[in-house]
N, C-alpha and C positions, 0 to 999 in steps of 0.2 A: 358697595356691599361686600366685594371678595376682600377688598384689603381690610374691611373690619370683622370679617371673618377672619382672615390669615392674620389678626390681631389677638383675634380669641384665641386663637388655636395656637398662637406664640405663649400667650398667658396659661396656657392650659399646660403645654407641653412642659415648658420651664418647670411648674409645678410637679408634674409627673416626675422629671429629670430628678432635681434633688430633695423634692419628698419619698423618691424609691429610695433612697439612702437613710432619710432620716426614717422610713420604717420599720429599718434593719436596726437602726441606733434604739429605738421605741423600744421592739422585742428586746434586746439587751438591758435596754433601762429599767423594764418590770422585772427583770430576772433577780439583776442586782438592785429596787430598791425593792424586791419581794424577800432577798436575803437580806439584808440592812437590816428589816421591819425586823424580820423574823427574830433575828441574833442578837441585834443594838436597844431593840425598840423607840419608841418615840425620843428617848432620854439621847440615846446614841444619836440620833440624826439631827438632836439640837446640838449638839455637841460638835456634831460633824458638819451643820451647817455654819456657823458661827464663825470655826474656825476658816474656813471655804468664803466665808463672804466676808469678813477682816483680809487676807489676803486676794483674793479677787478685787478689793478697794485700794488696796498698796500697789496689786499691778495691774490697774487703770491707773492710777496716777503717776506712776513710774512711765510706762509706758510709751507717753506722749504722742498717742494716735497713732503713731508707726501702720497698725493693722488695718487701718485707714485709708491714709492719705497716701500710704505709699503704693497702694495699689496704681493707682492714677498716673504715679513716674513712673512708674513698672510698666505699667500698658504702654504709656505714649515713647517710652524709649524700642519697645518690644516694637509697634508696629514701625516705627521711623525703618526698621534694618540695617540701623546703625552700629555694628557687632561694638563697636568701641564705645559709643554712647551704653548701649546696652548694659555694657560689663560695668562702666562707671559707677549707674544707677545703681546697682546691684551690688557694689563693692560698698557702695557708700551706704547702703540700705540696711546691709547687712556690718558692718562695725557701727552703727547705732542702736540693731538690734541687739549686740554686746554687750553697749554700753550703758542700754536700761534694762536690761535684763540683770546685769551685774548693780545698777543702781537699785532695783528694786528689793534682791536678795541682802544687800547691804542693810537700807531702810530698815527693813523686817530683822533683820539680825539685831543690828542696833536698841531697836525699841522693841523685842521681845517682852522685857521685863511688864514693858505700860502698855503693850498690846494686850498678855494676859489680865491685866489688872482693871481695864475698862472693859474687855469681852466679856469676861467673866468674874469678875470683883475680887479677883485674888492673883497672885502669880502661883498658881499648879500650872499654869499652862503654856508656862514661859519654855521651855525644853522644848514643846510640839512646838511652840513658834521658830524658836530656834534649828530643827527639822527641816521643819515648810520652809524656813525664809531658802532652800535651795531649788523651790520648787517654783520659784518666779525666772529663776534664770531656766531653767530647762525649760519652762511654758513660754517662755518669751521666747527664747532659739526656736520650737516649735512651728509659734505664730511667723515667724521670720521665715520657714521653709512653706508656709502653707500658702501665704501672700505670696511668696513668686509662684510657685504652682497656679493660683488665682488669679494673677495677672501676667501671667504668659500662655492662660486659656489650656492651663492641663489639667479639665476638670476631674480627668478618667483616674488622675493619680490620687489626685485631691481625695475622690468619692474611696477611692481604694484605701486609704491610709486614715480616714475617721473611720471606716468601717472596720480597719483590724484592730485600730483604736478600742476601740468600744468592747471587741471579742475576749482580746489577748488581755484588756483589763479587767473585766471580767473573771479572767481565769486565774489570773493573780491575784484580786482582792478577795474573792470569794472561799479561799482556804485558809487567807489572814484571817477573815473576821468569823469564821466556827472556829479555830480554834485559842484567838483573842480577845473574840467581842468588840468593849470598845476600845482596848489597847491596842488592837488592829488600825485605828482609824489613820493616827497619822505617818505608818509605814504603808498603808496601801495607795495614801495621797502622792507620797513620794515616789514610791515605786511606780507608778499610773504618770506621773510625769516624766521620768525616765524614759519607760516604755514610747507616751507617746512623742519626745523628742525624738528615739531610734528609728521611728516608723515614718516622720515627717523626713525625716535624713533620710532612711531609706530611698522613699520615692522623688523626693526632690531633688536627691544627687543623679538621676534621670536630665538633668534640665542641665544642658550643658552652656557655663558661661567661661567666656577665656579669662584667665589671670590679667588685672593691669593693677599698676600702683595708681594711689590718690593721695592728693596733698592732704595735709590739715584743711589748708583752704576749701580746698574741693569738697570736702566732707561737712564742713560749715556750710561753703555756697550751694550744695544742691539737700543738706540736709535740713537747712534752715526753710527751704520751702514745703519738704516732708512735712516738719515739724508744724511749721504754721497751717497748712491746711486740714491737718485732721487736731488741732488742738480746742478750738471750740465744740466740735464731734466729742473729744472726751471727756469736755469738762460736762458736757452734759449729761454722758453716761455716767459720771463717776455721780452727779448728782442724784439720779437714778436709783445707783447703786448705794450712795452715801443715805437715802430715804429710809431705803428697804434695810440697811443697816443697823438705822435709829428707830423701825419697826420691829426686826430681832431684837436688839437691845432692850425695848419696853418689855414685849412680850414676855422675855427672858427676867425681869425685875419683877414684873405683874403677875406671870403667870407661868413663872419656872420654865425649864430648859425643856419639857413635854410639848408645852405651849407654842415652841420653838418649832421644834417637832414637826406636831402636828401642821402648823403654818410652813412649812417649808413644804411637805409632804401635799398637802392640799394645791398649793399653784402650782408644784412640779407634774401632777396630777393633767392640769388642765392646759398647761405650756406646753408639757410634750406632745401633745397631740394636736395644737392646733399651731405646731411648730415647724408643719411643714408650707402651711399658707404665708405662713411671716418671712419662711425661707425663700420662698419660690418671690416673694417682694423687694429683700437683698439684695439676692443675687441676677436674676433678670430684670425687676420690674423701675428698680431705680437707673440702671445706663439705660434704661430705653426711654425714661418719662428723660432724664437729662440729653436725651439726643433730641424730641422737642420741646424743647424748653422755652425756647425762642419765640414758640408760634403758640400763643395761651388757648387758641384755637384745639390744636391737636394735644398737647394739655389737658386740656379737659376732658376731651374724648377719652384718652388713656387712664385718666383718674375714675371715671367712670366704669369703663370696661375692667379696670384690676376692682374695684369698689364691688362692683355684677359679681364677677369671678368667684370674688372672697368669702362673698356671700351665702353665695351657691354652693362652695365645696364646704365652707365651714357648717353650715345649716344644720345636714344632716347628723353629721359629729357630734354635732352640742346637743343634738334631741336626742340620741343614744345615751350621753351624758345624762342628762335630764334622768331620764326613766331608768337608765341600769346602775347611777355613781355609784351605789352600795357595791356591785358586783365588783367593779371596777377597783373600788378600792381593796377589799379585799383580796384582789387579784394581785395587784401592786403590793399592796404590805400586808396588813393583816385586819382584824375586826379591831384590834385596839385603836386606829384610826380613823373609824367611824362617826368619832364626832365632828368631823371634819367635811360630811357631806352637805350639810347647810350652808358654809364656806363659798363649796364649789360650785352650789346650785347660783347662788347670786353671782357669782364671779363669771358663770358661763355665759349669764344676760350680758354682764359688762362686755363680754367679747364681741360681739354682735358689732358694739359703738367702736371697741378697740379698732377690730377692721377696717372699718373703713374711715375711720379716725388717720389709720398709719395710711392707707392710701392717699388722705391729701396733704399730710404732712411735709411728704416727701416732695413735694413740690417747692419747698424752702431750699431743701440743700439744690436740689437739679437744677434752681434759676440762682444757687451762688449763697443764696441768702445766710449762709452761716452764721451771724450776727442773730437776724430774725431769730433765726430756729432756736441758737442760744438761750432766746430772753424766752421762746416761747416755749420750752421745753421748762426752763427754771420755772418761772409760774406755776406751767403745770406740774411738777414734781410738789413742790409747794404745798399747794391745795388738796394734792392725794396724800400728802404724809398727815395731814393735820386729819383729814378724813379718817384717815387709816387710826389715829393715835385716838379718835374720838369716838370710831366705829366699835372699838375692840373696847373700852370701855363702856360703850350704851350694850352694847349685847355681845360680847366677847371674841368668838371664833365668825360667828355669823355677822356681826357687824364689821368684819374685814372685809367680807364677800359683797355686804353690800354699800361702803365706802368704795371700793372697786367700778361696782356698777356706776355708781355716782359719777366716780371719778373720770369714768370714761365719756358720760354723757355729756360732763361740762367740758372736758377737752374737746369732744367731736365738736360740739356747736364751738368753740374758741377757734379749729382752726380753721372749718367751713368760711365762721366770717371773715378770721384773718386773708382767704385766699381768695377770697368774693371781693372784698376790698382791695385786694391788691392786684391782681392775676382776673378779675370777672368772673370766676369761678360760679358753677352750679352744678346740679344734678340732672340730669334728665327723668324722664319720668317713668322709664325701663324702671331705673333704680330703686325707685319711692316704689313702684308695684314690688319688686324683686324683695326688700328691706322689709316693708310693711308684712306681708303675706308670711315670710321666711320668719322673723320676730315673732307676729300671732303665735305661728304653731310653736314654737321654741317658748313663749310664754304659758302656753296650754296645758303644753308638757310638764312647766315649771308647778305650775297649781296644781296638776294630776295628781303629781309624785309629791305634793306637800299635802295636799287634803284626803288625798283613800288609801287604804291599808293598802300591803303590797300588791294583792291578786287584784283590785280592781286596778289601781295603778298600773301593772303591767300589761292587763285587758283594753284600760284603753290609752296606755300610751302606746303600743306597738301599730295601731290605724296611724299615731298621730307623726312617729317616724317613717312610715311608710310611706303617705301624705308628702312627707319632707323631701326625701330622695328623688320619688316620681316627680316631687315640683323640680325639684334642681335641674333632673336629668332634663325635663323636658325644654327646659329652659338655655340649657348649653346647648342642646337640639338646635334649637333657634338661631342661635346665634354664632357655630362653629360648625353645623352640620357636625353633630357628635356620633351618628351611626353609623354614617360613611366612614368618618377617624378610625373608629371602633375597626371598620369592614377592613380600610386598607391598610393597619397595623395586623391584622388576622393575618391576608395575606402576606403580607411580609416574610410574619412568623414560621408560615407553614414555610415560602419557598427555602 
């Protein structure tokens, strides 16, 4: 019983750890996408997405997992104390991050011309590409200081350096875009990568590696397993990426660059904030599920307890969502992005399945299965773009939201069976109670706020989030002693 408490309480903490970072990054994100709205309007933020997610696709495929796999040599040379092993890793890690970073800005240079022409059906926009294409090597140098930060366990830097991230860009793009609009857009992208290469150099030249030379060879033999380990990792994200690509693009053809907009505006909505539970999965919940990996026993336990966890913290968040989106959005941009709450109401049901969809997922990469997860990711991406392309045509904005929902449904049950069949996988029946009860009221909410005017909707959706919280807390009660947590971080604080 203590060590599945002192499981909870790992699952909880982790959580706390770097979702207190990403709720400083949150406030920052409403600030600036509340200025965007305000300045760009929906037209600028298609505009600015398009461009963001064309090159975001060129560097995932430049790339080549680097942000990955390298973690893994970086760890296992860090813990060896091998100072010469160490420096090797590290030299060889870091002239590949060079050499796609430099590959990526190339690519994008090169086919500026046919990158504006397929984005956006014309070349106007060959020049910003030509721009951005510098903004892959500085993001790549970036990612290159922030992975060894990440895997030599200096999270303190790490959390320090996306935080002034987030500040110091902020304070540079938000005087471009009053007095540019959307001319602003692709000097505050550049200067924002600038900035966050200085701040990753900053703190990451804290991390002291000694000088050695590397062969050619050496750079081949220890890059080539870099590179292979995290390249099915990317081809799947790029797949991912390449979906949500060819979902802007439609949008963008169907229903102009607002449309764009608007869709970009709505998941950024619902991502950010439930971006600290997917974080706290990353970065603690996957090396812990791969340390037992071995035992499908303890596997499952773990799958279950992050499954509980995700639940629990996610619940309450999505029932706020539920009953307040309107505030919310207008808090973030403005009322001109209002028709985008139908959107986010279906999509907040999909999250529900999302969660604990990614809980057993994760169970492919930590037994190896990278092949598995490949095919099993391609299907899924698959079957949501077709969703997606067919949803927005039966009912436009709203039928994204609920091709979303769909989409996640039919994932959860693919990878449940997948891992029932391979691994014995199941649920306990904590979960089924935890799941079931936690859905109801997040569905309750959903009808509240879709069938009565506002005053009744708020009347009784605020019992129905209240309800939510009290289940949660009491719940992690159970299972972490969450008052004592509570008691003996007070004291802490006070001594």
């Amino acid at each position: 019983m203590n060590e599945q408490k002192s499981s909870f309480r790992q699952i909880l903490k982790a959580t706390s750890l770097f979702g207190g970072v990403q709720v400083f990054q949150i406030i920052i994100s409403i600030v600036r996408s509340k200025i965007i709205a305000v300045l760009l309007g929906p037209a600028g933020m298609g505009i600015s997405g398009l461009l963001t997610s064309t090159t975001s696709l060129i560097a995932g495929l430049s790339g080549l997992g680097l942000g990955t796999s390298a973690i893994k040599n970086i760890s296992s040379a860090d813990a060896s104390g091998d100072e010469v092993r160490i420096s090797t890793i590290v030299t060889v890690f870091r002239r590949l991050v060079w050499f796609t970073g430099l590959l990526g800005t190339t690519t994008t240079l090169l086919l500026s011309s046919w990158l504006s022409e397929i984005t956006f059906g014309n070349k106007d926009y060959t020049l910003a590409f030509i721009w951005l294409s510098i903004t892959l090597l500085f993001n790549q140098l970036s990612i290159g200081q922030s992975v060894l930060m990440q895997a030599m366990r200096k999270m303190q830097y790490l959390a320090r350096a996306s935080m002034a991230g987030s500040f110091f860009g902020l304070l540079i793009s938000a005087p471009l875009y009053y007095y540019w609009r959307i001319d602003a857009i692709v000097p505050a992208l550049v200067l924002s990568s600038i900035l966050g290469l200085f701040l990753e150099w900053f703190y990451g030249r804290r991390i002291k590696v000694k000088k050695v030379t590397v062969s050619i060879k050496t750079i081949l033999d220890e890059g080539k397993d870099m590179v292979q380990m995290g390249f099915m990792l990317t081809i799947s994200g790029l797949i991912a990426t390449a979906g949500s690509y060819v979902v802007r693009i439609f949008l963008s053809a169907e229903g102009g660059v607002s449309e764009v907009g608007l869709y970009n505006a709505g998941f950024a909505i619902i991502n950010t904030y439930v971006g600290l539970v997917f974080s706290a999965m990353g970065t603690d919940y996957y090396p812990r599920l791969s340390g037992v990996s071995h035992d499908n026993a303890q596997a499952n336990q773990l799958i279950n307890q992050q499954s509980e966890v995700s639940i629990l913290i996610l619940s309450p968040i999505l029932a706020v969502f539920f009953i307040f989106i309107n505030w919310v959005i207008v808090l973030m941009y403005s009322a001109k992005f209002m028709p985008v709450n139908g959107m986010i109401h279906w999509a907040a049901l999909g999250m529900y399945f999302k969660a604990v969809s990614w809980s057993i997922a994760f169970i492919l990469l930590a037994k190896g299965e990278s092949r598995l997860f490949f095919w099993n990711e391609l299907i899924a991406n698959v079957y949501v773009l077709l969703f997606s392309l067919f949803g927005y045509k039966w009912a436009g904005l709203d039928g994204l939201g609920v091709s979303f929902l769909v989409g996640y449904v039919v994932y959860l049950l693919q990878v449940f069976l997948l891992a029932r069949i391979k691994y014995g996988f199941s649920f306990d029946s904590g979960f089924y109670k935890i799941f079931v009860v936690q859905f109801l009221i997040g569905l309750l909410c959903f009808l509240v706020i879709r069938m009565f005017d506002a005053a009744w909707a708020y009347a009784a959706g605020l019992p129905l989030i209240a309800v939510s919280f009290i289940y949660s807390y009491r719940e992690m009660d159970k299972r972490m002693d969450l008052r004592q947590l509570i008691t003996d971080m007070k004291t802490r604080f006070i001594k």
